[in-house]
Kinemage of the C-alpha trace (Angstrom):
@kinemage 1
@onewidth
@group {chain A} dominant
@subgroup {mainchain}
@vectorlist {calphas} color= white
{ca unk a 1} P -23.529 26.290 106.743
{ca unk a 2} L -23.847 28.117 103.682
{ca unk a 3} L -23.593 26.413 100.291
{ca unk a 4} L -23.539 27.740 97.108
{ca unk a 5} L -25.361 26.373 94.217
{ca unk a 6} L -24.473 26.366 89.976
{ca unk a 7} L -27.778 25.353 87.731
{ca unk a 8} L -27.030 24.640 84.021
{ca unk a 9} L -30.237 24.459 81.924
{ca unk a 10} L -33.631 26.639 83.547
{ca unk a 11} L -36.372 24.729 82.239
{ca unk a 12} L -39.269 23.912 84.325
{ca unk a 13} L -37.153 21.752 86.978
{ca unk a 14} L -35.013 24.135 87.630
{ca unk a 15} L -37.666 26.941 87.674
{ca unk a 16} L -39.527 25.127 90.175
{ca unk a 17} L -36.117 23.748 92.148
{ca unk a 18} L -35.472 27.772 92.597
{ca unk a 19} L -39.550 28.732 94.018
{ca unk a 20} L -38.627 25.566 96.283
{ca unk a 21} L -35.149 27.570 97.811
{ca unk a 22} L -36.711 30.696 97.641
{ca unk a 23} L -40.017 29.905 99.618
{ca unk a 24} L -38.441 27.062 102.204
{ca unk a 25} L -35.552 29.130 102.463
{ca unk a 26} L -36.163 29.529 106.514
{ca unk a 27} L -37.374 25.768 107.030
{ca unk a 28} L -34.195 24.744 105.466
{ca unk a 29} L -31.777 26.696 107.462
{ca unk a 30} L -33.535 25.813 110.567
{ca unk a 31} L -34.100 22.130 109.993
{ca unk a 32} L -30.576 20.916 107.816
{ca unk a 33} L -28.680 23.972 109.361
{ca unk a 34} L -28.046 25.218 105.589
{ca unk a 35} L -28.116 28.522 103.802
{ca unk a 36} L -28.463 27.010 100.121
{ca unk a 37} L -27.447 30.461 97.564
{ca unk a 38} L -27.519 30.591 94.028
{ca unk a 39} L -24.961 31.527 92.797
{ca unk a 40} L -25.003 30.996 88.586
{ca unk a 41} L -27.171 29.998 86.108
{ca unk a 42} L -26.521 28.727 82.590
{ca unk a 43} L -28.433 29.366 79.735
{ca unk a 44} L -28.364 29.093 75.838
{ca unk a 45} L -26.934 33.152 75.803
{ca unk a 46} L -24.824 32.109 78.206
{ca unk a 47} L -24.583 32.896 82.679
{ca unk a 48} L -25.966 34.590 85.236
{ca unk a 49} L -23.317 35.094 87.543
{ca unk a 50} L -23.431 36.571 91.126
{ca unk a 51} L -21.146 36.232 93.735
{ca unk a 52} L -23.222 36.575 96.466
{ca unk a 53} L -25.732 35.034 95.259
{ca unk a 54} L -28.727 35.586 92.738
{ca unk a 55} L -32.467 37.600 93.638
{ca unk a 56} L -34.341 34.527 93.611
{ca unk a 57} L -37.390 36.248 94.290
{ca unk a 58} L -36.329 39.112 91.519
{ca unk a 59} L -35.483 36.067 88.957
{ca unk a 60} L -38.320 33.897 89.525
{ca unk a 61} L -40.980 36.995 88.564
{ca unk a 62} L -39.545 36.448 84.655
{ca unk a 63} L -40.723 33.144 84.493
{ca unk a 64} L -38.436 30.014 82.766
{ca unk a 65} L -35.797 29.841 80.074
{ca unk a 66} L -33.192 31.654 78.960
{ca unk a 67} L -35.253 34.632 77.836
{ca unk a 68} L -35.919 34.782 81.908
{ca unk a 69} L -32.295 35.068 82.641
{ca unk a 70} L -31.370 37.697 80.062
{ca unk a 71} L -34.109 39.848 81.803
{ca unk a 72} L -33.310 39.557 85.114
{ca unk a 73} L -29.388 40.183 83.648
{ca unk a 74} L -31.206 43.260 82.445
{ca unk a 75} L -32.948 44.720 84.988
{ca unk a 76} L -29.683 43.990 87.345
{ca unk a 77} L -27.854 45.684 85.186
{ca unk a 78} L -25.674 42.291 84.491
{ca unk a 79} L -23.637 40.916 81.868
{ca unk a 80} L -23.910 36.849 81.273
{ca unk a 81} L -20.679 35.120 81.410
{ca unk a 82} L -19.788 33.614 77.649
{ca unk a 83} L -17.343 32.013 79.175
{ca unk a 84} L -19.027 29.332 81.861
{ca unk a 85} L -17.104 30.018 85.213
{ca unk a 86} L -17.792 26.641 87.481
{ca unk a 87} L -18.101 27.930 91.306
{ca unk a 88} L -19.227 26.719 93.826
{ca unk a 89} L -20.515 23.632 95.996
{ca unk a 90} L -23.030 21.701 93.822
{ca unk a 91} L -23.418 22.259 90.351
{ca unk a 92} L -27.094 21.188 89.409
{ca unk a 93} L -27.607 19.381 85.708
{ca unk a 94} L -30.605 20.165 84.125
{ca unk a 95} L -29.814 20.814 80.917
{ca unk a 96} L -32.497 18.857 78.240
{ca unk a 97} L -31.466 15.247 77.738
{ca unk a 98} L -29.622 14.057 75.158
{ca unk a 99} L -29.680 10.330 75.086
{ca unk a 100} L -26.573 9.962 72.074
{ca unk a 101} L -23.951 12.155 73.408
{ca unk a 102} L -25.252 13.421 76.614
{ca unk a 103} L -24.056 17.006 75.620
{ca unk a 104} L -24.123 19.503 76.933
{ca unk a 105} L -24.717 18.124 79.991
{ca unk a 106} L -21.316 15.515 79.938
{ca unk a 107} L -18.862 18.790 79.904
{ca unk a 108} L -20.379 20.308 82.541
{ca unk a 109} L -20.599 17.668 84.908
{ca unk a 110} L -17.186 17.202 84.330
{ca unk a 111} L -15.847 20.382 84.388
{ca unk a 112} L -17.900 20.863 87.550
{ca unk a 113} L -16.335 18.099 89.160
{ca unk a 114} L -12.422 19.039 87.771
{ca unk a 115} L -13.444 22.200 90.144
{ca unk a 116} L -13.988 20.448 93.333
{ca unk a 117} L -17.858 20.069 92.906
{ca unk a 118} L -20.317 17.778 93.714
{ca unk a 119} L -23.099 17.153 90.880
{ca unk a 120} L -26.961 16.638 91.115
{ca unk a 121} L -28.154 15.650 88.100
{ca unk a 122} L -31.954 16.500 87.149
{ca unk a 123} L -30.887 15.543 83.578
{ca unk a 124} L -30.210 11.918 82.887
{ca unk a 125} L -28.197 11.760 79.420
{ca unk a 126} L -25.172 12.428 80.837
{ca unk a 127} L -25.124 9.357 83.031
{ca unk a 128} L -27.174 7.595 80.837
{ca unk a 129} L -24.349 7.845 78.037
{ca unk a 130} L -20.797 7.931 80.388
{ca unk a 131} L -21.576 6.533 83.926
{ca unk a 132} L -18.764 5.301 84.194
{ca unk a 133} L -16.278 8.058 83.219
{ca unk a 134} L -18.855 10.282 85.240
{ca unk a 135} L -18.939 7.994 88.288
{ca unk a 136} L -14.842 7.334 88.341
{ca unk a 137} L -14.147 10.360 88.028
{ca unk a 138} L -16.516 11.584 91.596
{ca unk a 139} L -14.543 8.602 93.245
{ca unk a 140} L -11.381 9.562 92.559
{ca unk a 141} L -11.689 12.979 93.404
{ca unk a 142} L -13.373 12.146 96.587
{ca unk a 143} L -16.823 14.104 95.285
{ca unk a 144} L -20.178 12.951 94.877
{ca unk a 145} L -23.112 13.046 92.579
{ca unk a 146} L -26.929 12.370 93.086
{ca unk a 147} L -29.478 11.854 91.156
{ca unk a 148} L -33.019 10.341 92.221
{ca unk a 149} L -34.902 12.967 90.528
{ca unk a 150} L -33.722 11.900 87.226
{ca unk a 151} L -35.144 8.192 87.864
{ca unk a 152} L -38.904 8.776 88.391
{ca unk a 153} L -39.156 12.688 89.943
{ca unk a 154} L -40.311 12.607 93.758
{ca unk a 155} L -40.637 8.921 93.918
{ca unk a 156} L -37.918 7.746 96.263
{ca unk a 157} L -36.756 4.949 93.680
{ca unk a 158} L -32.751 5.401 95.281
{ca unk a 159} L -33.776 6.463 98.461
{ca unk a 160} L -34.850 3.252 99.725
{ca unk a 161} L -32.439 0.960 98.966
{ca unk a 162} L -29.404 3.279 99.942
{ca unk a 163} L -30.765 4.290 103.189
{ca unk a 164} L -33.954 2.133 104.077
{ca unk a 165} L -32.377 -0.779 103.275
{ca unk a 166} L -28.903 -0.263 104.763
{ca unk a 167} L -27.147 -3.369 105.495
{ca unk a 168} L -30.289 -6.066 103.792
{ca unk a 169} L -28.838 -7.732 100.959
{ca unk a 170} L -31.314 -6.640 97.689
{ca unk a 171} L -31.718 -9.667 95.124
{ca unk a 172} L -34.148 -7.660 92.847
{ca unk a 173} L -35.758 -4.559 91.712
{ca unk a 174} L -39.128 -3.999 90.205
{ca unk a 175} L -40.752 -0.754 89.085
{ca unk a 176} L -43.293 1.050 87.125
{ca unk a 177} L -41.191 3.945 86.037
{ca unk a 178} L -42.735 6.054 83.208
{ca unk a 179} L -46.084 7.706 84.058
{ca unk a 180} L -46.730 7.829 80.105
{ca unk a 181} L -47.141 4.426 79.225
{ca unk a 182} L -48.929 3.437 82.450
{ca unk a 183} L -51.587 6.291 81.668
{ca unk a 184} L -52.058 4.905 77.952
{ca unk a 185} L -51.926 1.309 79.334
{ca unk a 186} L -54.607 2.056 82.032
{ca unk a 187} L -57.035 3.899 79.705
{ca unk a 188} L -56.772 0.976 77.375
{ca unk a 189} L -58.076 -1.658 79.773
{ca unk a 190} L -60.370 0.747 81.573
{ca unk a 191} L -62.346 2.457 79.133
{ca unk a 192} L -61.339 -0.487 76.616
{ca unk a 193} L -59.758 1.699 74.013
{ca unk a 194} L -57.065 0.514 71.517
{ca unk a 195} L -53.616 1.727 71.719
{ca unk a 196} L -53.897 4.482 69.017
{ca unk a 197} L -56.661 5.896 70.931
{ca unk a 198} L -55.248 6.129 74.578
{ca unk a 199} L -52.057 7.634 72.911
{ca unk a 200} L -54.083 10.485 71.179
{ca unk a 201} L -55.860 10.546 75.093
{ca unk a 202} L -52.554 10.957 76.653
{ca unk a 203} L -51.061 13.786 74.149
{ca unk a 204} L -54.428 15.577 74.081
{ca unk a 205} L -54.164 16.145 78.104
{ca unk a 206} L -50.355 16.829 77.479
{ca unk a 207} L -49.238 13.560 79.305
{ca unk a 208} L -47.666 12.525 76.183
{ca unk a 209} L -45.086 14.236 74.160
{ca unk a 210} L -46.047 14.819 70.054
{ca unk a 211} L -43.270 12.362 69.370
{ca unk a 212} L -43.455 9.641 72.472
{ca unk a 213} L -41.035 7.153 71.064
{ca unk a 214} L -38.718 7.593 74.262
{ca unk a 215} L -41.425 6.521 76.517
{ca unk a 216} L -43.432 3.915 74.292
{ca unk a 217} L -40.470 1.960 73.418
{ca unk a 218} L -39.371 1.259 76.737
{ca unk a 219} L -36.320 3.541 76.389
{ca unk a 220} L -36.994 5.901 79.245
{ca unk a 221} L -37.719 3.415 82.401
{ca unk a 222} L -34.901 1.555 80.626
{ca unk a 223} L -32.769 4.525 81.165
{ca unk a 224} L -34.162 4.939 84.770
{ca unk a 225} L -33.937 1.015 85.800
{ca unk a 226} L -29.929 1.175 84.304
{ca unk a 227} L -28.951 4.400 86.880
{ca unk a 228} L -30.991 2.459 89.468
{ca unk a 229} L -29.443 -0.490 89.395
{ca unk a 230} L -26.016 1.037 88.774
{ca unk a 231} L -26.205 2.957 92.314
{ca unk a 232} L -27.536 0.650 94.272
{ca unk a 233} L -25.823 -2.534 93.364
{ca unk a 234} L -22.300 -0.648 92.584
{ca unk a 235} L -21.978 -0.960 88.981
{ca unk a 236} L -21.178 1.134 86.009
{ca unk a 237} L -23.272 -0.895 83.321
{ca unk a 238} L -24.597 1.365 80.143
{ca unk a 239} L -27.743 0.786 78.420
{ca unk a 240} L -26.598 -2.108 76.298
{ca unk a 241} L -27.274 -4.203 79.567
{ca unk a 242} L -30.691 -3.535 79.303
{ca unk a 243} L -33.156 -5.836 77.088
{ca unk a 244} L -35.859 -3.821 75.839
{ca unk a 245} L -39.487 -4.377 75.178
{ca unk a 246} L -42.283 -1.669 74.587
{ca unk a 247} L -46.044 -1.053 74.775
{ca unk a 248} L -45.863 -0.045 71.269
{ca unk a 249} L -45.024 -3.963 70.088
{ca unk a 250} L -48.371 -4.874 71.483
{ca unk a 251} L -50.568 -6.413 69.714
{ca unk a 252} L -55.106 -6.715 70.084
{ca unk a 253} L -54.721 -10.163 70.571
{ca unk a 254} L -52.065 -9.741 73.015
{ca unk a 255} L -54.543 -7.164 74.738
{ca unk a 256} L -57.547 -9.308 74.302
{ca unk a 257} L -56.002 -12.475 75.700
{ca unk a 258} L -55.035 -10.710 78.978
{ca unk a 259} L -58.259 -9.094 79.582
{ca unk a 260} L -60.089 -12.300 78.937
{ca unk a 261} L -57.302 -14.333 81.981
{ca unk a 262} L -58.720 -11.063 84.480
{ca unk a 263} L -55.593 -9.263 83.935
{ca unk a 264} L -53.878 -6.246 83.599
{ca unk a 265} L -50.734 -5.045 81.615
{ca unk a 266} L -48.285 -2.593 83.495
{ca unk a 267} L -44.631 -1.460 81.289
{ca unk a 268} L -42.281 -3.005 84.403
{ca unk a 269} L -38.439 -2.711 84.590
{ca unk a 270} L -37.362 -5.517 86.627
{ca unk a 271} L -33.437 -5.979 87.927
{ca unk a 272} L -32.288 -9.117 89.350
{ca unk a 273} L -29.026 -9.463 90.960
{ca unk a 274} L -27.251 -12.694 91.414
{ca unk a 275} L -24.674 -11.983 93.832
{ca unk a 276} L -22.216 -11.246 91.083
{ca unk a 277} L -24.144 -9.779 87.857
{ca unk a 278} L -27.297 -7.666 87.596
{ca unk a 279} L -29.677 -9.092 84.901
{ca unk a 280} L -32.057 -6.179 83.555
{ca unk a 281} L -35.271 -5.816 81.488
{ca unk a 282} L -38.011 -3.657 80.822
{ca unk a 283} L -41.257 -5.157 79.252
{ca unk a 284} L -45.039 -5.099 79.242
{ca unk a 285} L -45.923 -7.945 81.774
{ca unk a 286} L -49.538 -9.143 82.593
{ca unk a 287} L -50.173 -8.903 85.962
{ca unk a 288} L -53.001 -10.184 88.360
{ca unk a 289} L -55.679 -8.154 90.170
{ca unk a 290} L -53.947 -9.412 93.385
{ca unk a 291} L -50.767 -7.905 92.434
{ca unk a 292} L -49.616 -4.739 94.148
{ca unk a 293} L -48.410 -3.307 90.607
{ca unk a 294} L -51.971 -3.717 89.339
{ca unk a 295} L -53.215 -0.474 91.668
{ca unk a 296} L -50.639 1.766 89.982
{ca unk a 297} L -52.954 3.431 87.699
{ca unk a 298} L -52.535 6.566 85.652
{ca unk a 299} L -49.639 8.532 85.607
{ca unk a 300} L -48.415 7.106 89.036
{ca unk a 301} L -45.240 4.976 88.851
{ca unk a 302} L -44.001 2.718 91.556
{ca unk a 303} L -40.782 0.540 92.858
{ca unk a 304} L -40.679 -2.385 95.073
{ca unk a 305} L -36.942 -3.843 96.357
{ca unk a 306} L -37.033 -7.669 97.311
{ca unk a 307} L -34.649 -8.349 99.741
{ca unk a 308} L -33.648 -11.351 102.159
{ca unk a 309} L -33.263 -10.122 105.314
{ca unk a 310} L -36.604 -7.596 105.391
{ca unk a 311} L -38.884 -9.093 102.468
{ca unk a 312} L -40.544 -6.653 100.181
{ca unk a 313} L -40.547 -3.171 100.341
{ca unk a 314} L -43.313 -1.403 97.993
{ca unk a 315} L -43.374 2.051 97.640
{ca unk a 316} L -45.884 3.952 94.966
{ca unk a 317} L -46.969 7.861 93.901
{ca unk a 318} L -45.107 10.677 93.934
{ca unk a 319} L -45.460 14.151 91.906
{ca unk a 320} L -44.264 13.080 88.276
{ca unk a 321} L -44.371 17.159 87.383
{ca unk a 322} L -41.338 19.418 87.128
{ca unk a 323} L -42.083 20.480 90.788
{ca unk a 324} L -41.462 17.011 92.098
{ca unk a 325} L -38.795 16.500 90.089
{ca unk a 326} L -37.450 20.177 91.645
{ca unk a 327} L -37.953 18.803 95.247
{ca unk a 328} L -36.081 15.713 94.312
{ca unk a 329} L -33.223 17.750 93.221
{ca unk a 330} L -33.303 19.809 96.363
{ca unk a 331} L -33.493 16.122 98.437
{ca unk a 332} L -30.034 15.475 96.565
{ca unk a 333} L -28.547 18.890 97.783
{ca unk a 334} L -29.485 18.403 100.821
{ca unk a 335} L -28.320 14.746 101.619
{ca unk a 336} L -24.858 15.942 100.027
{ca unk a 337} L -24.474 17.890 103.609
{ca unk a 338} L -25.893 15.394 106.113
């Protein structure tokens, strides 16, 4: 069955999302009976457009970026589209996040799906910002989007509650869902460092960003815990739903106090559904050596459902890197055709 694929934005998901195609091209076909082509890329000087499909293993030699497109448009011989043509099965978002407008990636999810596509979304701020209009508009045109890899990269946050837990009714979600904060938070109360000083730790070894505000305040696994909790208990909630509590509000004493009851502090976003509403928070929490969230150390993240009919499902790790991410977009492409 072959299937054509549109990518707008080639950062380092998409990079690694096209090595992925390109080097389990034969596993694929063999195992999910598909023949997954590129067919376009966007970039900022505009797209890379073959019918056929595109030389992955040509495109892939010039790196990331749009300077990596324009070459390979070069060498080809090519001339990128300025205006975007949308063709094909699956267009795949991953242009950078913007969490005001969710440009650019809002117009061309939505152009995408005016075309008869389905949409994978790598990117959150588009869903982040319109879910509903995004998600509406999918349902009444009989399409479909996915998008696990933009809540928490290869960890299987949606996975498990839309397929492992078909039928069990889910009263709440849990989850460590930003790798950032639970690195900082772990080298504080292991090498019993202040805050300042685990931040500089995390940014040195390029775990944090030169501005973290996204992930410090809570914003990000807020942003990840709303398009959880949207999907899996059917609602189209924004981020005003969410209350919001960071690591950066903490205080010594709050630190101190913790350590001294023999616990930890993990950043969790929690969702509790009661049969009607969903309830949603994200918030540094102390938690007890006996806890399963207190062995999520690091950059790892986790998610645990709590459900009636099969208890508590706990699930933890996964690559956090733009190659997990990648093979969490490809996961979405794939369960599109099963």
């Amino acid at each position: 069955m072959e299937k054509f694929i549109m990518i707008c934005g080639y950062g380092g998901v998409a990079f690694e999302l096209c090595k992925i195609l390109l080097d389990n091209k034969n596993y694929i076909t063999e195992k999910y009976n598909l023949d997954l082509k590129l067919k376009s890329i966007v970039g900022r000087h505009g797209q890379l457009y073959e019918e056929k499909g595109i030389d992955l293993e040509a495109l892939l030699k010039f790196g990331k970026g749009s300077s990596a497109i324009e070459e390979y448009a070069k060498q080809k011989k090519l001339t990128l589209n300025t205006n975007i043509v949308f063709e094909g099965d699956v267009l795949v978002e991953s242009t950078p996040t913007d969490l005001e407008s969710g440009e650019p990636g809002l117009t061309y999810a939505l152009k995408a799906l005016d075309s008869g596509m389905n949409v994978v979304f790598a990117s959150k701020g588009a869903l982040v910002t319109n879910y509903k209009l995004i998600s509406t508009k999918a349902a009444n045109l009989g399409l479909k989007i996915n998008y696990s890899g933009a809540t928490a990269a290869a960890l299987p946050t949606l996975d498990i509650g839309e397929n492992s837990l078909s039928g069990a009714r889910i009263k709440s979600i849990r989850g460590i869902l930003n790798g950032t904060t639970n690195f900082i938070l772990t080298e504080m109360f292991t090498n019993d460092i202040n805050f300042e000083e685990a931040l500089k730790n995390a940014q040195e070894r390029g775990i944090a960003e030169k501005n973290p505000k996204l992930d410090i305040s809570g914003f990000d696994s807020a942003c990840k815990l709303l398009l959880i909790a949207n999907k899996i208990f059917n609602k189209q909630y924004d981020i005003s739903k969410v209350h919001i509590k960071g690591i950066d509000r903490l205080s010594d004493e709050d630190i101190h106090l913790v350590k001294a009851n023999g616990q930890t502090i993990k950043l969790i976003a929690t969702a509790e559904f009661d049969g009607k509403e969903v309830s949603m928070e994200v918030a540094p929490i102390p938690v007890s050596k006996t806890d399963m969230f207190s062995s999520v150390n690091g950059t790892n993240k986790c998610i645990a459902y709590n459900t009636f009919e099969m208890g508590q499902i706990f699930c933890a790790g996964g690559a956090s890197d733009p190659m997990g991410a990648g093979a969490a977009v490809l996961k979405d492409i794939i369960n599109l055709y099963k």
